[in-house]
ZATI-875734 format. One line per field, with one value per residue (C-alpha): residue number from 1; x, y, z. Coordinates in Angstrom, 1 decimal. Layout:
N
n c(NUM ...)
px c(X ...)
py c(Y ...)
pz c(Z ...)
! end
This chain:
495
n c(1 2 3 4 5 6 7 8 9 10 11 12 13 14 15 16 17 18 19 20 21 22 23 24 25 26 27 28 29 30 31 32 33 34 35 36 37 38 39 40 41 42 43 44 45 46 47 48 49 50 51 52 53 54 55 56 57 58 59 60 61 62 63 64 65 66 67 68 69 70 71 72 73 74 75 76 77 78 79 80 81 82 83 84 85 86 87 88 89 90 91 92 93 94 95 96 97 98 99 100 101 102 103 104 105 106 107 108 109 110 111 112 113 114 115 116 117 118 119 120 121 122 123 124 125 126 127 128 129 130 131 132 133 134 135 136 137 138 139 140 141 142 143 144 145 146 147 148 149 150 151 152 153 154 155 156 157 158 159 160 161 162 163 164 165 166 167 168 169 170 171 172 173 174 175 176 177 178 179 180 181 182 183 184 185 186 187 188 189 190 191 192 193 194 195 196 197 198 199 200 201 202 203 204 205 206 207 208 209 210 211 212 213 214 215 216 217 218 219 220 221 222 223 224 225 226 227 228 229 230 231 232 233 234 235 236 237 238 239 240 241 242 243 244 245 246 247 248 249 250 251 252 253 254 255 256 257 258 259 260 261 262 263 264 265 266 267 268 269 270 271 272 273 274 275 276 277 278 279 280 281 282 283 284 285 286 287 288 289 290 291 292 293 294 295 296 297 298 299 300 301 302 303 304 305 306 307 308 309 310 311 312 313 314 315 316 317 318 319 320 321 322 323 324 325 326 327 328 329 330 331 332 333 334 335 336 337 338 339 340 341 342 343 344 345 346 347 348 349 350 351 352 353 354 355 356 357 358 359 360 361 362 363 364 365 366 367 368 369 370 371 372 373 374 375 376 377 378 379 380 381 382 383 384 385 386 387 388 389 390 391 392 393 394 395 396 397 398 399 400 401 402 403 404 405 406 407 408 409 410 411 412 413 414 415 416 417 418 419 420 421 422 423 424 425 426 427 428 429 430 431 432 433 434 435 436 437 438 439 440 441 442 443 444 445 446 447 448 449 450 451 452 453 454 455 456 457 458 459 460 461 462 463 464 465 466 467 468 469 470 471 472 473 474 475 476 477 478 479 480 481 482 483 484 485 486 487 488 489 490 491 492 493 494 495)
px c(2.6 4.2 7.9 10.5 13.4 16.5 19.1 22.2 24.7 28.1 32.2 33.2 30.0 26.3 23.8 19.9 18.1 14.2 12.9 8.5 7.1 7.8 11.6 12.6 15.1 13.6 17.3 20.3 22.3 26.2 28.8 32.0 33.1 36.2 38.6 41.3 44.1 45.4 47.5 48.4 44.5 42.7 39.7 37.4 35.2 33.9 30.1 29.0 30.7 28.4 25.1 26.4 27.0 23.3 21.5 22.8 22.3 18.6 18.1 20.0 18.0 14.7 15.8 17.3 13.5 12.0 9.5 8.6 9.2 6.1 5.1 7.9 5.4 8.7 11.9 14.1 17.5 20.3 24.0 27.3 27.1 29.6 30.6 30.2 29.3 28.9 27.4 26.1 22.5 22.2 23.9 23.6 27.4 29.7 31.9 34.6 35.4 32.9 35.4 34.8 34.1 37.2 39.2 41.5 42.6 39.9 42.4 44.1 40.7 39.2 42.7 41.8 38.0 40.0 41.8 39.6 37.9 34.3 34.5 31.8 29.2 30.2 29.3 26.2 24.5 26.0 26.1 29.4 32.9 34.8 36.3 37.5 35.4 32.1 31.1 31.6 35.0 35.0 32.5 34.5 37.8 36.0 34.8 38.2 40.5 38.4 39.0 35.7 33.8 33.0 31.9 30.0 28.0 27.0 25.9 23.3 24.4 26.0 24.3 25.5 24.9 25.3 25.1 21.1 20.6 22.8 21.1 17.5 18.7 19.6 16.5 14.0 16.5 17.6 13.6 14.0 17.1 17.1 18.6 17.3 17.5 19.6 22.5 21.9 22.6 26.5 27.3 28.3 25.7 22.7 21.2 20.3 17.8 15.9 16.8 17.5 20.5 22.1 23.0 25.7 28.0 27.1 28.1 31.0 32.3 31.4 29.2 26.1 23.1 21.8 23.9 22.2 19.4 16.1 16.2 13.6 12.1 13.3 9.6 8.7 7.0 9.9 8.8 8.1 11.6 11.4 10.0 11.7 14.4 13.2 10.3 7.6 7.7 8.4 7.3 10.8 9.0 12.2 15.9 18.2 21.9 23.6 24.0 21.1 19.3 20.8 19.5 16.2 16.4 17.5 14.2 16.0 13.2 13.0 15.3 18.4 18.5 21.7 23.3 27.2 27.5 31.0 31.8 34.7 34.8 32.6 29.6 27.9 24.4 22.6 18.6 18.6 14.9 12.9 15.8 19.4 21.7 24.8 28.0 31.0 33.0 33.3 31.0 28.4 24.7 23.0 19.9 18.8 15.1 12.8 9.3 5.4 6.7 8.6 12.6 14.4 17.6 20.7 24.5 27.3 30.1 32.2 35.3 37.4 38.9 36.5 36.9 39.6 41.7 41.3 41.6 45.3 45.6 44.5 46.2 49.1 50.6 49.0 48.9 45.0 43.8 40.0 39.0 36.7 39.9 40.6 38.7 40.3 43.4 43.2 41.3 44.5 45.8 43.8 45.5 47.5 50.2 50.8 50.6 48.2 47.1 46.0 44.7 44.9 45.8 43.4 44.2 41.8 37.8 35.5 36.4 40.1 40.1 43.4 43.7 47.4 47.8 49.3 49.1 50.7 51.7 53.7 54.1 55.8 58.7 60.6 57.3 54.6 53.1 50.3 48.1 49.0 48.4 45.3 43.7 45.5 43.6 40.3 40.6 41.6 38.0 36.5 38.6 37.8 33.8 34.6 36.3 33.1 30.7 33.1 32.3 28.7 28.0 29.7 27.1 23.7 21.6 20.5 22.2 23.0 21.0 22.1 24.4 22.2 25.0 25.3 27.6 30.3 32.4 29.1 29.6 32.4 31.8 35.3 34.5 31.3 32.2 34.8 33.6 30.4 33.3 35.2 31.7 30.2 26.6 25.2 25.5 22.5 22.8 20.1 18.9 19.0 22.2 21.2 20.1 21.2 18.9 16.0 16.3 15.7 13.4 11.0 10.6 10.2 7.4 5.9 5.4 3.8 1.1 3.1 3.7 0.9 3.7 6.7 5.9 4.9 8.4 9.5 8.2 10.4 13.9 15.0 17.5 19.9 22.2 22.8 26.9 27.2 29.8 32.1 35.2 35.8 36.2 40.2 40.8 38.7 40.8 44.0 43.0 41.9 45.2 46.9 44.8 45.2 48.7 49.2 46.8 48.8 51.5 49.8 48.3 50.2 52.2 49.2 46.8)
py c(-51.4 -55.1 -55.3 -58.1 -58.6 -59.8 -61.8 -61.9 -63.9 -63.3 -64.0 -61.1 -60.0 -61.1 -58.2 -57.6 -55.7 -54.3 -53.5 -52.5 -53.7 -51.2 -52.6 -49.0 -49.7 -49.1 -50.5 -52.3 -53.8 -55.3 -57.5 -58.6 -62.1 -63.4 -65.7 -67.9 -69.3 -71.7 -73.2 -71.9 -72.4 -73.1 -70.5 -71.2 -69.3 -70.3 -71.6 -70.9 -67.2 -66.5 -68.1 -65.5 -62.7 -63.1 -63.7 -60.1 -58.2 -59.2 -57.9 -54.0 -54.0 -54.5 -51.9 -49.7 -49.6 -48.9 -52.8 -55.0 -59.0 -59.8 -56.2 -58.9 -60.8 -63.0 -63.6 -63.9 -65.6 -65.5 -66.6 -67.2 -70.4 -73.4 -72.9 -76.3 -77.1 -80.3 -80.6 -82.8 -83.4 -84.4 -81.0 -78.7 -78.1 -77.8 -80.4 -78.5 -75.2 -73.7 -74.1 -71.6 -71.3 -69.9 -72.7 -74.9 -77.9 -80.6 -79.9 -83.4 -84.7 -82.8 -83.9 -87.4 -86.8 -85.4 -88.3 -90.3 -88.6 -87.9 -84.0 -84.4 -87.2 -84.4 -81.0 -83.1 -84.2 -80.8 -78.2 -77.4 -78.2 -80.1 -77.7 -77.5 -74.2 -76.6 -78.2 -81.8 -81.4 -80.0 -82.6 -85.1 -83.7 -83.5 -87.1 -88.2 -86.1 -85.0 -88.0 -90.3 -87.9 -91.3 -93.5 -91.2 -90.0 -93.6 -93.4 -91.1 -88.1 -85.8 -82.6 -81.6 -78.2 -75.0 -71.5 -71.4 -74.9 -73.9 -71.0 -72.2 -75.4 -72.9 -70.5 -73.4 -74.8 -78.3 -79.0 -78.1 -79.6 -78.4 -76.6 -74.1 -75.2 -72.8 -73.3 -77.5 -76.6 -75.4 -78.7 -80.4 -83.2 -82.5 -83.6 -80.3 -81.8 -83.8 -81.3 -84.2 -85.8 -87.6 -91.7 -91.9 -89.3 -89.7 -93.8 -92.2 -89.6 -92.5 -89.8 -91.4 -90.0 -89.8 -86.5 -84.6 -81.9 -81.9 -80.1 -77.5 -74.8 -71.3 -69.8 -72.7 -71.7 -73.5 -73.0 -70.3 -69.3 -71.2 -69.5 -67.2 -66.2 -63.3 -62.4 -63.4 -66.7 -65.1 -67.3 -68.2 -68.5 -67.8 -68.5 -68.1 -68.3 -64.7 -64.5 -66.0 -63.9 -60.5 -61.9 -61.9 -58.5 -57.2 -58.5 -60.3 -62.1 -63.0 -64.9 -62.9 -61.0 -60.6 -59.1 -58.9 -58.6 -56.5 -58.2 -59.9 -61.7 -61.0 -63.1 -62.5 -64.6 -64.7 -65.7 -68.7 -70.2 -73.2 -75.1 -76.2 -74.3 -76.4 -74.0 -75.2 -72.2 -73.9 -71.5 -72.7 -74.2 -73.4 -73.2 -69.7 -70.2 -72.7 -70.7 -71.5 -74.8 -73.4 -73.7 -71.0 -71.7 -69.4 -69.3 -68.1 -66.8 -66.8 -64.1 -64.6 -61.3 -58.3 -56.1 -58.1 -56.6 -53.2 -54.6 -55.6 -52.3 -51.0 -53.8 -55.5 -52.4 -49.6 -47.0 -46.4 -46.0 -46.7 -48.6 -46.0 -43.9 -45.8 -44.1 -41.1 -42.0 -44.5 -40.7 -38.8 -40.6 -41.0 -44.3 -46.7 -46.2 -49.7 -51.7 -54.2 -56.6 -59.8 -60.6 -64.3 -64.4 -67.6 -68.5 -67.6 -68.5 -69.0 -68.9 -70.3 -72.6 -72.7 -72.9 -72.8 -69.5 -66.7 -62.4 -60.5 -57.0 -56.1 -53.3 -50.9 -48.5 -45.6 -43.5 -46.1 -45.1 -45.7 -44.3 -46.4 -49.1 -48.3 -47.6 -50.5 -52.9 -51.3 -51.7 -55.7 -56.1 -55.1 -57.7 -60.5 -59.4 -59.2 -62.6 -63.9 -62.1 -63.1 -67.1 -66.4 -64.7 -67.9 -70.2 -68.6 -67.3 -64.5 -61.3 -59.3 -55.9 -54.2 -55.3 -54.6 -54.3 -53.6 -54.5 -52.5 -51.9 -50.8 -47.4 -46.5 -44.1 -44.8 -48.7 -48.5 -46.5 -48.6 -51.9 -50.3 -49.3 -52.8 -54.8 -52.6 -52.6 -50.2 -50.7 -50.0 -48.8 -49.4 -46.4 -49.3 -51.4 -54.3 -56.5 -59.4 -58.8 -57.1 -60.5 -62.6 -60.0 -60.2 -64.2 -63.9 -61.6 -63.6 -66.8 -64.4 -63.1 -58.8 -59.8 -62.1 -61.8 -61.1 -57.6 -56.8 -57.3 -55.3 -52.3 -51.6 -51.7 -48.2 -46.9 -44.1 -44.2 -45.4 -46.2 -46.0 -47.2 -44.2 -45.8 -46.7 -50.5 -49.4 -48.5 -51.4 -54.3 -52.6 -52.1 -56.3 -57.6 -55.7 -57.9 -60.9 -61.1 -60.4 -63.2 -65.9 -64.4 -65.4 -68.5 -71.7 -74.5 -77.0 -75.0)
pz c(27.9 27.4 28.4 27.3 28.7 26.6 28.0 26.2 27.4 25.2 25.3 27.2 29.4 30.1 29.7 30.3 28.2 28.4 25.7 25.3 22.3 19.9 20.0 22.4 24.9 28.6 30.7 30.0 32.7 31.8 33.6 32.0 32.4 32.3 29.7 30.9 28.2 30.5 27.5 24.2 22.0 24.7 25.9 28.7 31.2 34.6 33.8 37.4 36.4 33.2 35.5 38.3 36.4 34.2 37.0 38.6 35.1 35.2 38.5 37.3 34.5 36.6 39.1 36.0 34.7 38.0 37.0 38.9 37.5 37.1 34.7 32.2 29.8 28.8 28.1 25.4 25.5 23.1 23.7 22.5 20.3 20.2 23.8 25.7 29.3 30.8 34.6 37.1 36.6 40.8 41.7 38.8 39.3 36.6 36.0 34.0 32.7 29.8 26.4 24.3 20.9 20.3 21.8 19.4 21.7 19.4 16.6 16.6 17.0 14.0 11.8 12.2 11.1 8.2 7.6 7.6 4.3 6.8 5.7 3.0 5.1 8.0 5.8 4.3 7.5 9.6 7.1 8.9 8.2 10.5 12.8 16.5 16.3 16.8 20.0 19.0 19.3 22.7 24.2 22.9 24.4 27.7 28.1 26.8 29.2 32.2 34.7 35.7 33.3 30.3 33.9 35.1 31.5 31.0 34.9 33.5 35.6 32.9 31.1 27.7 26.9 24.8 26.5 25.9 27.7 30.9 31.3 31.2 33.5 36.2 35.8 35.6 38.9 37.2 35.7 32.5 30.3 25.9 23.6 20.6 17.3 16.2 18.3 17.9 14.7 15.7 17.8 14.3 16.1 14.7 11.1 9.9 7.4 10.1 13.4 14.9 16.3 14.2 15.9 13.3 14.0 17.7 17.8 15.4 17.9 21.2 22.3 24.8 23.9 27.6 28.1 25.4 25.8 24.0 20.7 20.8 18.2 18.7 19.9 21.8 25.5 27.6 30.9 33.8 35.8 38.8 41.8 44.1 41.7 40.4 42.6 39.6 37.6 34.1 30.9 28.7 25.4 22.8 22.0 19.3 19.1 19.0 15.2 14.2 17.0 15.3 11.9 13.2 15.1 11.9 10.2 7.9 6.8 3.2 1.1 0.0 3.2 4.9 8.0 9.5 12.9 13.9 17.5 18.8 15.6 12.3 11.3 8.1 7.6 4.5 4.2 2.1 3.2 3.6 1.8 3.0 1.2 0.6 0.2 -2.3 -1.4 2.4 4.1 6.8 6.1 9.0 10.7 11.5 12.9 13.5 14.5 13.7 12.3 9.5 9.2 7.8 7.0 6.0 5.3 7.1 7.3 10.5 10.4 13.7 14.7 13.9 17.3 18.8 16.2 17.5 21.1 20.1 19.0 22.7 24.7 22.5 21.3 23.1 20.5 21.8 25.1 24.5 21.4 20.8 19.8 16.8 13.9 15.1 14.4 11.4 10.0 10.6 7.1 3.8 3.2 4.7 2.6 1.4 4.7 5.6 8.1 8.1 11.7 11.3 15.6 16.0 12.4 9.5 9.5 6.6 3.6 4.2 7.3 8.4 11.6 11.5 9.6 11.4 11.5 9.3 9.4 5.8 3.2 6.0 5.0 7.6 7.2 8.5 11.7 14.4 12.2 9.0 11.1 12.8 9.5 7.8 11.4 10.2 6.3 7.3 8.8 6.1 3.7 5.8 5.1 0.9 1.3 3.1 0.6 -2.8 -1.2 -1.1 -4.2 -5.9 -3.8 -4.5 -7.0 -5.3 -5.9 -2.3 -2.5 0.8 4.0 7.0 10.4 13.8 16.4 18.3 15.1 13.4 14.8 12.9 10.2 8.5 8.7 7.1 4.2 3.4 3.4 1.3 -1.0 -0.7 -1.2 -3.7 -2.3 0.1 4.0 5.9 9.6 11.7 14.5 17.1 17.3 19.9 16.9 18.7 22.4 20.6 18.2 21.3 22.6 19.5 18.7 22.7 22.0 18.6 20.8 23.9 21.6 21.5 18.0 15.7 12.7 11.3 9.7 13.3 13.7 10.8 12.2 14.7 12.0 11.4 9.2 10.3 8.0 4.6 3.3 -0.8 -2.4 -3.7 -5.3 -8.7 -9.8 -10.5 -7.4 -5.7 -7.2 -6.4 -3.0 -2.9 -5.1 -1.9 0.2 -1.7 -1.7 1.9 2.7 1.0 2.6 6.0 5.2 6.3 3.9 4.7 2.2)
! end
């Protein structure tokens, strides 16, 4: 039996997954890591933290399966994309907080890109708009604000990186300095038709070139972790960034294929192929693999609060103890009685980009209660996916079949009927949710000779349950002129 182990290194924990080559689960180990808001927008994490806490996950997982490191024929990373690290090449020690990809402080930055009309060279070389949600934005904050950080970059002695190229630096010990194509592909840095870095846009930004990683394919063989660290040097051999990484886990593979993720936000990708897909409805083009030499390429979506709407729920207001709890309650009422929410907390994603909107809570009378607005938190997920989907359908030619899912949110029943109802197509529920890990897991295994192609792959996708829509068209477009109006509601002057 070959084993693969899965690293996934996400927002709010870093987890270990092993996995045998038919896709079956054989451990998973989890730590949570922690978010700081030191200011209003701004999100960061401790990188030494997330290396800490991944390093300790492998180990339970190992212990978990009762293997031994070197019964691993390779591992597979995936990570939280966006998030930027910089660090001392001579030490390996972070030089200043991980930002997240959650974190807003490049917006003054990004305005002036604006304003300076560079939003169509940007979108054309990038495939992204310009956003503070990218790491560009972040880097450049960092060298501008962090004090001897510009003096000592063009020293030579700084290390750009996303989540994937921190983590290999510290299990190859400082040898070994890329990143996946993938997440290159989210820095708003690389040229997505060359998967290069673009010069221009890094002269643009004042960005030195000698802090950057090497851009590498997504099943390339990166190196062996460095010995001593996990008691057998383990072959690294495949990477993806956590969406794209859940598109391939979701065998996803032909053109016109499309998954949504339910996490802390929502990210719906679509299969567009060998070409770049250029969206006018201002969704993402973006890379999703690079493997055997062929790009594939896809379109995204990016929805900002997905599961941390039902955290608010648990935390904010505290009308659930457990997130868990929600369904049961939004279930207690058929409808929500006219209220809705627009969770616009971080402002709105794709397709509306405005960073400064703001939540909304409307439509309430004497008789709204927890449970009104525990339904009302779910049904506004599911909006935020037709608002995605209504962008897409507008941008490509092919039709969309079926929504594969997975994700925490995944496992609600109520959820997934709805938003089959909301979308009109039929969401398909996998038997194994980890899309994401067992992603990384299997181009892992492609490059390490488990898998010789992507039908091998295929295999191991399951359904358990198929979601039909059930409403009528009536009752649809009432439901999404209730949405409608509530969003402009929420949205700010500046659109």
């Amino acid at each position: 039996m070959s084993f693969l182990l899965a690293l996934d290194q996400g927002t709010t924990s870093s987890r270990a997954i092993i996995f045998n080559e038919h896709g079956e689960i054989q451990a998973i180990a989890q730590q949570e890591t922690h978010i700081h808001t030191p200011q209003s927008g701004w999100v960061e994490q401790d990188a030494l933290e997330i290396w800490s806490s991944q390093i300790a996950v492998i180990q339970q997982a190992l212990a978990q399966a009762s293997i031994l490191a070197k019964d691993i024929k390779a591992i597979g990373l995936t990570n939280q994309r966006e998030t930027t690290v910089i660090w001392d090449k001579r030490t390996g020690k972070p030089l200043a907080p991980a930002i997240i990809w959650q974190d807003r402080r490049a917006t003054p930055w990004c305005n002036q890109l604006s304003q300076k009309r560079l939003s169509e060279k940007i979108q054309h070389r990038t495939g992204l708009r310009i956003d503070p949600y990218f790491s560009a934005g972040k880097l450049v904050w960092l060298l501008e604000n962090i004090q001897g950080l510009r003096k000592l970059a063009e020293d030579g002695h700084v290390a750009f990186g996303t989540i994937d190229s921190w983590l290999v630096w510290n299990l190859t010990q400082g040898t070994t300095h890329i990143i996946e194509a993938s997440n290159a592909s989210r820095t708003m840095l690389m040229n997505l038709e060359t998967q290069s870095w673009d010069t221009e846009l890094l002269e643009l930004f004042n960005i030195p070139v000698s802090i950057l990683p090497q851009i590498i394919n997504s099943d390339t063989y990166v190196a062996d972790t460095a010995t001593g660290l996990l008691g057998a040097n383990i072959p690294i051999t495949g990477i993806l960034g956590d969406q794209q990484a859940a598109l391939f886990g979701q065998s996803c593979f032909d053109v016109g294929m499309a998954k949504n993720t339910y996490g802390t936000g929502c990210f719906l990708l679509f299969n567009s192929g060998d070409q770049v897909q250029y969206s006018q409805n201002k969704l993402l083009s973006t890379l999703a693999w690079k493997t055997q030499n062929q790009t594939t390429f896809a379109l995204e979506g990016s929805v900002f609060m997905a599961g941390a709407v039902v955290q608010w729920l648990r935390d904010g207001l505290g009308i659930i103890q457990k997130s868990s709890d929600v369904e049961k309650l939004a279930t207690k009422v058929q409808h929500t009685d006219g209220v809705v929410l627009v969770p616009a907390f971080t402002g709105l994603g794709a397709p509306h980009w405005d960073s400064d909107a703001r939540a909304l809570l409307c439509g309430m009378s004497r008789g709204t209660t927890k449970e009104h607005i525990a339904r009302a938190a779910l049904e506004s997920i599911a909006f935020q996916v037709s608002d995605v989907l209504t962008a897409m359908k507008s941008d490509l030619a092919h039709p969309l079949k079926e929504l594969r899912v997975d994700g925490g949110a995944s496992q609600n029943d109520m959820l997934m009927q709805f938003q089959a109802d909301i979308l009109n197509v039929p969401v398909l529920r996998p038997q194994m949710l980890e899309s994401t890990a067992w992603g990384a897991a299997a181009m892992a295994g492609l490059k390490a000779g488990i898998f010789s192609n992507f039908s091998d792959i295929s295999q191991s996708w399951q359904l358990d349950r198929a979601f039909e829509p059930k409403m009528n068209e009536d009752q649809r477009q009432s439901y999404l002129a209730q949405w409608q109006t509530a969003l402009k509601r929420a949205k700010s002057d500046i659109i």
